[in-house]
DSSP file (Angstrom, degrees, kcal/mol; ACC not computed):
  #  RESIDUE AA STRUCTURE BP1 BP2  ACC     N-H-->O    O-->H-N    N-H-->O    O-->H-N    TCO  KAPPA ALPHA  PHI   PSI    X-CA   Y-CA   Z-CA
    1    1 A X              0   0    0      0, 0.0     3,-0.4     0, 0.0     7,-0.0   0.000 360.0 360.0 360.0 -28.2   38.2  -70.4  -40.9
    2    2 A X        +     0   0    0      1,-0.3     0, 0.0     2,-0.1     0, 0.0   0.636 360.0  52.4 -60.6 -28.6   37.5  -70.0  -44.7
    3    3 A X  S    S-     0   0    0      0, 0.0    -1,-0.3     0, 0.0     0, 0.0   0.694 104.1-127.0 -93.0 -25.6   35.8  -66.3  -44.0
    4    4 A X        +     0   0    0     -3,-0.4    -2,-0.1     1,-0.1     4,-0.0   0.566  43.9 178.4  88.8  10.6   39.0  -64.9  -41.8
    5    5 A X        -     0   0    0      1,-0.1     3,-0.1    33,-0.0    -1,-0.1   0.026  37.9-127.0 -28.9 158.3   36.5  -64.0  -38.9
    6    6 A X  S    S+     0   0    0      1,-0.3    33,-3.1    32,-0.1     2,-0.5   0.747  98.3  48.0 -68.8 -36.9   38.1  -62.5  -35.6
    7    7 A X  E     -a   39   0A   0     31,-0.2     2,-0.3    33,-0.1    -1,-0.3  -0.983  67.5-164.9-125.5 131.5   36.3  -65.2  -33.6
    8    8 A X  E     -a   40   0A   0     31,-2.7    33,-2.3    -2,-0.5     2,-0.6  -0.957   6.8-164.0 -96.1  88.2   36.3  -68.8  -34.4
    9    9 A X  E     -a   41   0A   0     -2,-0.3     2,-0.3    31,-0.2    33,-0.2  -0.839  11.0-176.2-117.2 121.6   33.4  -70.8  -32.5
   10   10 A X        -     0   0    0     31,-3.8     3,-0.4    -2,-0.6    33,-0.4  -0.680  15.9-163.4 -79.8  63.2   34.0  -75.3  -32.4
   11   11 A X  S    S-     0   0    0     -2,-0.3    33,-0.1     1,-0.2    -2,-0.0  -0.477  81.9 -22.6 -61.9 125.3   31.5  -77.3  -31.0
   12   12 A X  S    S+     0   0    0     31,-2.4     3,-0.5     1,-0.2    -1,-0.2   0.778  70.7 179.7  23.8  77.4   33.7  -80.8  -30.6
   13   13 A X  S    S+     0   0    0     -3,-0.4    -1,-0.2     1,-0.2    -2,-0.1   0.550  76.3  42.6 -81.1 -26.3   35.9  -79.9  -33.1
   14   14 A X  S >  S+     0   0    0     -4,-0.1     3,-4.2     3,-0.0    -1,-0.2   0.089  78.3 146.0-112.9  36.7   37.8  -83.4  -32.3
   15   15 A X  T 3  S+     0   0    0     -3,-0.5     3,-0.1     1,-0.2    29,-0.0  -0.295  74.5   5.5 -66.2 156.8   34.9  -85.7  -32.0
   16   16 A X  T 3  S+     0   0    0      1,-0.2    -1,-0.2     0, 0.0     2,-0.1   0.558 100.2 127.2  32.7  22.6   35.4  -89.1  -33.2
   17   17 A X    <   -     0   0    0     -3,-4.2    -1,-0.2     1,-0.1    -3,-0.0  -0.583  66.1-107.2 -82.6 162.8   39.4  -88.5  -34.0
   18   18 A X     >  -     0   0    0     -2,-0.1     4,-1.5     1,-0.1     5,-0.2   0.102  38.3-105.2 -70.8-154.1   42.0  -90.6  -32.8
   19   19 A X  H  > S+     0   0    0      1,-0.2     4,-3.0     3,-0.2     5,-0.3   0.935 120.4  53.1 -93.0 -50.2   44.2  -88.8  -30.0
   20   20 A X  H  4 S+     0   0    0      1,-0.2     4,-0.4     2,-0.2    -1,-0.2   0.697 111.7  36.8 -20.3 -41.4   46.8  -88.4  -32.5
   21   21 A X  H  > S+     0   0    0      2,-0.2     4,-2.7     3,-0.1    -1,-0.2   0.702 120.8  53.5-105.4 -31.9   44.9  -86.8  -35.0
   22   22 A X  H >X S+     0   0    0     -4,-1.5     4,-1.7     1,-0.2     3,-0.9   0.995 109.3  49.2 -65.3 -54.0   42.7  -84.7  -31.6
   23   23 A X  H 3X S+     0   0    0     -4,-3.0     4,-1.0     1,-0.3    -1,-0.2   0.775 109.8  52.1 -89.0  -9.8   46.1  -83.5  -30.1
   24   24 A X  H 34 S+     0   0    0     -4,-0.4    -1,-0.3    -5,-0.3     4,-0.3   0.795 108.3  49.2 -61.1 -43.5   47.0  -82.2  -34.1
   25   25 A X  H XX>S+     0   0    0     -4,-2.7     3,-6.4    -3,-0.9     4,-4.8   0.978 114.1  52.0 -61.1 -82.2   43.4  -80.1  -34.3
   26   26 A X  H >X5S+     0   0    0     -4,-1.7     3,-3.9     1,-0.3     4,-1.1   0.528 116.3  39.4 -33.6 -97.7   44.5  -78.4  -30.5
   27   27 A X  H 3X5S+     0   0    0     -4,-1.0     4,-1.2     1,-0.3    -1,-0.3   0.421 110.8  49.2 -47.5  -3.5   47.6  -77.5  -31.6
   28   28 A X  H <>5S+     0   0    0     -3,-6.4     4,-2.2    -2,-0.8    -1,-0.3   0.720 111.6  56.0 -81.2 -27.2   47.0  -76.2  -35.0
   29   29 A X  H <X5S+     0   0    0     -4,-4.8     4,-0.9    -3,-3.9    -2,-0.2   0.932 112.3  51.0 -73.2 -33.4   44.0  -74.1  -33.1
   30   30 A X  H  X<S+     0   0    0     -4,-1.1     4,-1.3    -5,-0.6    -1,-0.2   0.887 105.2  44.9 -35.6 -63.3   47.0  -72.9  -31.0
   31   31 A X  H  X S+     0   0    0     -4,-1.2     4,-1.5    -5,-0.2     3,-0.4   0.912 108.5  61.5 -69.9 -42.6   49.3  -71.9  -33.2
   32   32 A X  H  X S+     0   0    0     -4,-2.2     4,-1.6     1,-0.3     6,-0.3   0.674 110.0  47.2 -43.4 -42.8   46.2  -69.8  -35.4
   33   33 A X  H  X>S+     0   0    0     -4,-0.9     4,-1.5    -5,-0.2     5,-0.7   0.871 114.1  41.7 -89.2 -24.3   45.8  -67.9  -32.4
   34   34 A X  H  <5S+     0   0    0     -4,-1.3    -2,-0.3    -3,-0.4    -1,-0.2   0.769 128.4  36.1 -52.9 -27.3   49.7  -67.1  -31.7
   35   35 A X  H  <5S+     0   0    0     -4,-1.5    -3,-0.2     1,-0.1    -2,-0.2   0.879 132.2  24.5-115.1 -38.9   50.1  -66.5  -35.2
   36   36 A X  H  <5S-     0   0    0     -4,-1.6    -3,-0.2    -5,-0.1    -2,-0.1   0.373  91.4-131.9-116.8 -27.5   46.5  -64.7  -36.4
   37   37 A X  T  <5 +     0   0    0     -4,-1.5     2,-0.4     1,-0.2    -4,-0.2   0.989  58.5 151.3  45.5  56.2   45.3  -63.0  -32.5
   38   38 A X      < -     0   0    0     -5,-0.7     2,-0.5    -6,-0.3    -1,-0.2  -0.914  52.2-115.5-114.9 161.7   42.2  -64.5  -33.3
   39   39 A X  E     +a    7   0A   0    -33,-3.1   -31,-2.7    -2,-0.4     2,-0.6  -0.648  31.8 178.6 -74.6 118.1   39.8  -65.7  -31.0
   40   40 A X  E     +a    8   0A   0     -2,-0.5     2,-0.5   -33,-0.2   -31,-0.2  -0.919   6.3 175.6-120.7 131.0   39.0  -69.3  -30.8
   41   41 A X  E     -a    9   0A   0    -33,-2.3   -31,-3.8    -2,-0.6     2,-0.3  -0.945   7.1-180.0-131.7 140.9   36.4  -71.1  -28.4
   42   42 A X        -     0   0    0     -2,-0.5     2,-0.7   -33,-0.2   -31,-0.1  -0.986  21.7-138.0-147.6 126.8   35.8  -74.6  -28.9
   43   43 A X        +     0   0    0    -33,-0.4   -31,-2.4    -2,-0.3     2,-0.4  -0.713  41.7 154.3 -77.2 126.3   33.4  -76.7  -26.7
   44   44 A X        -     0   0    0     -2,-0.7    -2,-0.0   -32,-0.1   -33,-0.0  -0.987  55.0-140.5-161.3-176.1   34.8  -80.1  -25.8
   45   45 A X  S    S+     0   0    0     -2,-0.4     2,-1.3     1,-0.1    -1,-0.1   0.024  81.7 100.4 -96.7  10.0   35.2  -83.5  -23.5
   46   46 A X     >  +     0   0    0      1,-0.2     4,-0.9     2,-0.1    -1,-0.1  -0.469  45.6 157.6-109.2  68.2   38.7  -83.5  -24.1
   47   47 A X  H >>  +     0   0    0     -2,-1.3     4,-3.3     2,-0.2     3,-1.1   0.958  69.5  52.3 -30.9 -78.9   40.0  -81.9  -20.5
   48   48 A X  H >> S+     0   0    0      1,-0.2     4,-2.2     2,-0.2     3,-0.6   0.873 115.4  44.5 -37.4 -85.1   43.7  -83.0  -20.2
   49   49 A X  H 3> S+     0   0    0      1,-0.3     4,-1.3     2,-0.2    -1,-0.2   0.661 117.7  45.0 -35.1 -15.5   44.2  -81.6  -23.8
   50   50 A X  H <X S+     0   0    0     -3,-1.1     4,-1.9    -4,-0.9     3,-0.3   0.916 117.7  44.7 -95.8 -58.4   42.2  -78.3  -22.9
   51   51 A X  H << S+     0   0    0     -4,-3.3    -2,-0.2    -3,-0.6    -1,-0.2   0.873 118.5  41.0 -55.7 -28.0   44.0  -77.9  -19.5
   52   52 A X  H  < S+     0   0    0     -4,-2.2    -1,-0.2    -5,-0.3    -2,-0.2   0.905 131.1  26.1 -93.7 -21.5   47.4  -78.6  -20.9
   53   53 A X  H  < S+     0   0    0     -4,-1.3    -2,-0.2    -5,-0.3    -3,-0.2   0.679  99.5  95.0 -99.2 -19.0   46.7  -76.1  -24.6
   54   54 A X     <  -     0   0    0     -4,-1.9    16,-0.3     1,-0.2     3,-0.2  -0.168  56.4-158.5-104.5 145.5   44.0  -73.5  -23.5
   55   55 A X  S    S+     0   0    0      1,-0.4    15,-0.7    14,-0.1    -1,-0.2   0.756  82.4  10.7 -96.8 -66.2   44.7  -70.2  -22.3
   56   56 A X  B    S-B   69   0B   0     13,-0.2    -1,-0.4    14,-0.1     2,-0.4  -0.547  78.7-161.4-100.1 167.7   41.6  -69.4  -20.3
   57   57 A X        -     0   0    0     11,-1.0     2,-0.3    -2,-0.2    11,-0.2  -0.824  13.3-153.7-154.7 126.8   39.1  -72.1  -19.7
   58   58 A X        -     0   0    0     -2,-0.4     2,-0.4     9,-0.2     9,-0.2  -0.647  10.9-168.8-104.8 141.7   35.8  -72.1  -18.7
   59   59 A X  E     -C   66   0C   0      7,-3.3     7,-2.7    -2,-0.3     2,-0.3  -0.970   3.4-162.7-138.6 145.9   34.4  -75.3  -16.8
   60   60 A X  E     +C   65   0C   0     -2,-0.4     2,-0.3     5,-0.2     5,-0.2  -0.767  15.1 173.3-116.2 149.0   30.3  -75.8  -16.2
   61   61 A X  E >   -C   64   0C   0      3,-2.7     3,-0.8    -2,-0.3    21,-0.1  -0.771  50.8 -84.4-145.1-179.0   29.4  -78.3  -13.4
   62   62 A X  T 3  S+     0   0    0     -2,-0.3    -1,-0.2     1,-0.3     0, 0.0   0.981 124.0  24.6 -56.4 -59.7   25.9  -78.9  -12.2
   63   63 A X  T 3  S+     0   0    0     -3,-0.1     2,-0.3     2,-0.0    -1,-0.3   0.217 123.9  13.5 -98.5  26.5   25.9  -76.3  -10.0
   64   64 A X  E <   -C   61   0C   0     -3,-0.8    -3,-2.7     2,-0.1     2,-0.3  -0.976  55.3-137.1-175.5 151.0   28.4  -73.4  -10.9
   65   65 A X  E     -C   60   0C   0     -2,-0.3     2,-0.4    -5,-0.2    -5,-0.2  -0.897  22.3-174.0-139.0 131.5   30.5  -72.4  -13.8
   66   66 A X  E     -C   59   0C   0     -7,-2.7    -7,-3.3    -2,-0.3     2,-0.3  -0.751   3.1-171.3 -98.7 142.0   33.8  -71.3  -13.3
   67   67 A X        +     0   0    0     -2,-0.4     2,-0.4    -9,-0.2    -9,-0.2  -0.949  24.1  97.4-144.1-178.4   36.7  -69.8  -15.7
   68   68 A X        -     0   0    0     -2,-0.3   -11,-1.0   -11,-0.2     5,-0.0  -0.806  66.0 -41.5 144.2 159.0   40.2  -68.9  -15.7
   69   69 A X  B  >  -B   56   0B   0     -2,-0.4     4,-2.2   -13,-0.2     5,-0.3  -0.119  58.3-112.1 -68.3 141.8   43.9  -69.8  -16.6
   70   70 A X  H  > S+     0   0    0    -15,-0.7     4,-2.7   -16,-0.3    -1,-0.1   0.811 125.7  51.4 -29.0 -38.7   45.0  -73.5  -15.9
   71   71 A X  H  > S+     0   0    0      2,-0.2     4,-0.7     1,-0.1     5,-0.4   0.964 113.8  45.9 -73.4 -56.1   47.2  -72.3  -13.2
   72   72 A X  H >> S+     0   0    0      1,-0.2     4,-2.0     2,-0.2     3,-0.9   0.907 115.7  49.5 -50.3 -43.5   43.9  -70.0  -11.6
   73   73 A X  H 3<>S+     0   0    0     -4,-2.2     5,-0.6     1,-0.3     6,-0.3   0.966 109.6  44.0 -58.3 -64.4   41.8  -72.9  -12.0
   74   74 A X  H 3<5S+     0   0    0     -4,-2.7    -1,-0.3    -5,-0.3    -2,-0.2   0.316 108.4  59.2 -71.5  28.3   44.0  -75.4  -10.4
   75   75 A X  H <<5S+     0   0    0     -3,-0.9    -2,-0.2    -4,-0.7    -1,-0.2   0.587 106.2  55.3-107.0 -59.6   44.8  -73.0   -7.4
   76   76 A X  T  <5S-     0   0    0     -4,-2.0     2,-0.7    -5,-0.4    -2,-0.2   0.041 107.0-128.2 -78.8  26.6   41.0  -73.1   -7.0
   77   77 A X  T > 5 +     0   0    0      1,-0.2     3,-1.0     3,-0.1     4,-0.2   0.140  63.7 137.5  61.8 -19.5   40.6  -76.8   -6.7
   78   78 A X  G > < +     0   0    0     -2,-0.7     3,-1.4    -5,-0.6    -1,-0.2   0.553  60.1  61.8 -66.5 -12.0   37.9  -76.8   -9.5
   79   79 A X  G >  S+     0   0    0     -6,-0.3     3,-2.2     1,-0.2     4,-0.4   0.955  98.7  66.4 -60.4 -49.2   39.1  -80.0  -11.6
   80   80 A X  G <  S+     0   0    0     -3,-1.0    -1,-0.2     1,-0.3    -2,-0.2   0.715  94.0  52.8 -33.5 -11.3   38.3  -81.8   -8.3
   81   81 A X  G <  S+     0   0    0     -3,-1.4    -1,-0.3    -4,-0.2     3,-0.1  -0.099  91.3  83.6-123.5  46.9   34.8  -81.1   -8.6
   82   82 A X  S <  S+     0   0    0     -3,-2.2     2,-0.3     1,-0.4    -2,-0.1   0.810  95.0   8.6 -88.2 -62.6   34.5  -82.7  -12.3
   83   83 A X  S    S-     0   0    0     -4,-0.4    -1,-0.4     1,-0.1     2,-0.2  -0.825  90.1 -76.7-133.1 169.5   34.0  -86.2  -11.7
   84   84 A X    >>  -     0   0    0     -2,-0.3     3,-1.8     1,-0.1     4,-0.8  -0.225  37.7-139.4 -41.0 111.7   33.5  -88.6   -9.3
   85   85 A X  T 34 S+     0   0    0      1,-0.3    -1,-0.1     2,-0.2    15,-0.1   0.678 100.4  63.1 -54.8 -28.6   37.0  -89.4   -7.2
   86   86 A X  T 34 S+     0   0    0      1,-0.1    -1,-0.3    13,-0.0     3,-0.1   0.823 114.8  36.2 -73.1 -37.2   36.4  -93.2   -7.1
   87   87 A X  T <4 S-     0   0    0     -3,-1.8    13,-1.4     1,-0.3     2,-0.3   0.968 133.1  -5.6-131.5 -77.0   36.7  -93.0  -10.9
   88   88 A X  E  <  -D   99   0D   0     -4,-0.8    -1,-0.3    11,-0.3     2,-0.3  -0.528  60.0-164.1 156.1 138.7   39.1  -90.6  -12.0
   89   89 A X  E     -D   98   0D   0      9,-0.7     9,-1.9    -2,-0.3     2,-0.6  -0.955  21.1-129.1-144.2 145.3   41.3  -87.8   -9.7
   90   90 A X  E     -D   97   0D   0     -2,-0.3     2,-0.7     7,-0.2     7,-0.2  -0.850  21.2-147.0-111.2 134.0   43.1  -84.8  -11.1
   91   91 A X  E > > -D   96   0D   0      5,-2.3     3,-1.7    -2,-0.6     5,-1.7  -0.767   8.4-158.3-109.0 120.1   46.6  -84.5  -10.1
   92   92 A X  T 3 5S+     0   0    0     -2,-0.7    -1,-0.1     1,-0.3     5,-0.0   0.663  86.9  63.2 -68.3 -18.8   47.9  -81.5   -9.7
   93   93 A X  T 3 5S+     0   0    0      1,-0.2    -1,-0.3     2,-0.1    -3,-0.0   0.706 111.8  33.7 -14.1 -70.7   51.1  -82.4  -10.1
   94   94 A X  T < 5S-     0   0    0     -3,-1.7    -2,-0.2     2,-0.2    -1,-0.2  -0.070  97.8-135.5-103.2  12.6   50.9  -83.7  -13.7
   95   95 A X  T   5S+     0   0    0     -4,-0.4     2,-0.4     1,-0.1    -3,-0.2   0.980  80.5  99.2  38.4  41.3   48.0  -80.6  -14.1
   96   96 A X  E   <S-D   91   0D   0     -5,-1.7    -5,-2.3   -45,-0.1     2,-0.8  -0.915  84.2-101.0-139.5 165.8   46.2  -83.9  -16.1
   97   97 A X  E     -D   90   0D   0     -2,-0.4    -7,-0.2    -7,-0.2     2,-0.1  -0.889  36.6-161.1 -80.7 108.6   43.5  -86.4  -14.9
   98   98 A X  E     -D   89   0D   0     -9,-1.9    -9,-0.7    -2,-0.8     2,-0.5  -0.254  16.7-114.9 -80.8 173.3   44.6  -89.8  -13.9
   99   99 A X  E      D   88   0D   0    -11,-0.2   -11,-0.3    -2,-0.1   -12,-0.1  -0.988 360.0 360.0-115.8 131.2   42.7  -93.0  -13.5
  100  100 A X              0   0    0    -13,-1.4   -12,-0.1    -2,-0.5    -1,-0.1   0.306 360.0 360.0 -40.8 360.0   42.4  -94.4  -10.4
């Protein structure tokens, strides 16, 4: 961020934070692009937070990767095919992952 680049690339930008401190990172990386129009891409495990802050979002499964808006994405079923259903289901409802 220190060079002003146009594009900003994270790999697990909130790895080992608490959720507090993780949902503070998303949203400051939010506002930086409302505020800056810069590009930011961050790889991460943090879903909910990505579906509920992201504007597009790309998601890789074994066999396929898909991308697109939250709304395009959940239209197109693709959180269903993250994880195992016995474990975890995403409700579309609450756009979020629940626990079984």
């Amino acid at each position: 961020m220190a060079q002003d680049t146009d594009i900003i690339i994270l790999d697990e930008p909130t790895a080992h934070l608490d959720l507090h401190h993780t949902i503070k990172i998303f949203s400051l990386l939010k506002k930086l692009v409302k505020e800056t129009s810069k590009t930011i891409i961050i790889s991460t495990h943090e879903v909910n937070l990505s579906i509920k802050l992201s504007d597009e979002i790309v998601v890789m499964t074994d066999k396929k990767i898909y991308s697109g808006t939250t709304k395009e994405l959940i239209n197109q079923e693709i959180f269903e095919k993250l994880f195992p259903n016995e474990l975890v289901y995403f409700n579309k409802t609450l756009q979020q992952f629940v626990i079984n």
